[in-house]
C-alpha positions in Angstrom: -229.2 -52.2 -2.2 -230.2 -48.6 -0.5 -231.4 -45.6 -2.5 -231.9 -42.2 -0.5 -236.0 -41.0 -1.7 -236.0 -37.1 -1.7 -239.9 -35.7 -2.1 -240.8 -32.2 -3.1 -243.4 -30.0 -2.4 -247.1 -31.5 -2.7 -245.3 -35.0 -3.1 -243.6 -34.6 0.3 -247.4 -33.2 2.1 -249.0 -36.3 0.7 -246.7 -39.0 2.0 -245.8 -37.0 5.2 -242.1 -37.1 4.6 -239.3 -35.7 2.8 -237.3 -38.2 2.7 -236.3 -41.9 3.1 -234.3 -44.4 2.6 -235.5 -47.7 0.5 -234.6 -51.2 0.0 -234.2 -52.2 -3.6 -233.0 -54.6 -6.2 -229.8 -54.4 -8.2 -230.8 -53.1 -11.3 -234.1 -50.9 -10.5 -234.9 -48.0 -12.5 -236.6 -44.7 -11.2 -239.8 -46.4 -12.8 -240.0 -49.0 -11.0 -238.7 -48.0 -7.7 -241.8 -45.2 -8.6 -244.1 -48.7 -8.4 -242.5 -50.1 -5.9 -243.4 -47.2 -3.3 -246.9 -46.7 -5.1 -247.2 -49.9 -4.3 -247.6 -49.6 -0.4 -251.5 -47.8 -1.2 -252.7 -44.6 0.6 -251.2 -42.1 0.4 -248.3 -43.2 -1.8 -250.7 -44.1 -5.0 -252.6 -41.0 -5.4 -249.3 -39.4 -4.6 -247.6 -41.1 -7.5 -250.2 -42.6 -9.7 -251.9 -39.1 -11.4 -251.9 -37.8 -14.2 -250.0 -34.7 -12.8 -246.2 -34.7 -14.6 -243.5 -35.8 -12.2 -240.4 -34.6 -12.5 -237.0 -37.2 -11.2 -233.4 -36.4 -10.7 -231.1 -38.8 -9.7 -227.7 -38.0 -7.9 -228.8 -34.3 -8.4 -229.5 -34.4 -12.4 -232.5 -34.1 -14.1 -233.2 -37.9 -15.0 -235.4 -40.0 -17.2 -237.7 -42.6 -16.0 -236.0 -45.2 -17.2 -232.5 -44.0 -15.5 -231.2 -47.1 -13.4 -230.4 -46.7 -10.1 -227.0 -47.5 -8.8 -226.6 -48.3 -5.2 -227.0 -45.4 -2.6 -228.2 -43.2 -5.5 -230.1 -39.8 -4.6 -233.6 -39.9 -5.9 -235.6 -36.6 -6.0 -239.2 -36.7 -7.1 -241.1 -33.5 -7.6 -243.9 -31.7 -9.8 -242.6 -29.0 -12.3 -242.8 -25.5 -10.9 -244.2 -23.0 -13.0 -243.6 -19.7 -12.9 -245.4 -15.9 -14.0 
């Protein structure tokens, strides 16, 4: 199955995209399609792999990590903005 990647802000200046689509299996959650593209190395590990908070929505809702993924789901990954 397809999901559609969205990236955010620094996410999307690390990887040099801002969005793509991916190839994954039925059943995937946002954590592990998370591995899956960490998985490829540089740039894509330091991008995902840090201790930095990473924020998901999926279909265009805030989403937990653990949120399966349906076929051609949405999948937004960003830092939290903060504000002053």
């Amino acid at each position: 199955m397809k999901v559609q990647v969205l990236f955010f802000g620094e996410l999307r200046e690390t990887v040099g995209t801002a969005s793509e689509s991916v190839d994954v299996i039925a059943g995937i959650s946002v954590s592990d399609l998370i591995d899956q593209l960490a998985e490829r190395g540089e740039p894509w590990q330091s991008a995902l792999r840090t201790s930095d908070p990473l924020r998901v929505a999926v279909n265009q809702e805030m989403a937990a990590l653990k949120t399966p993924l349906t076929d051609g789901a949405e999948v937004a990954l960003f830092r939290p903005v903060t504000g002053g």
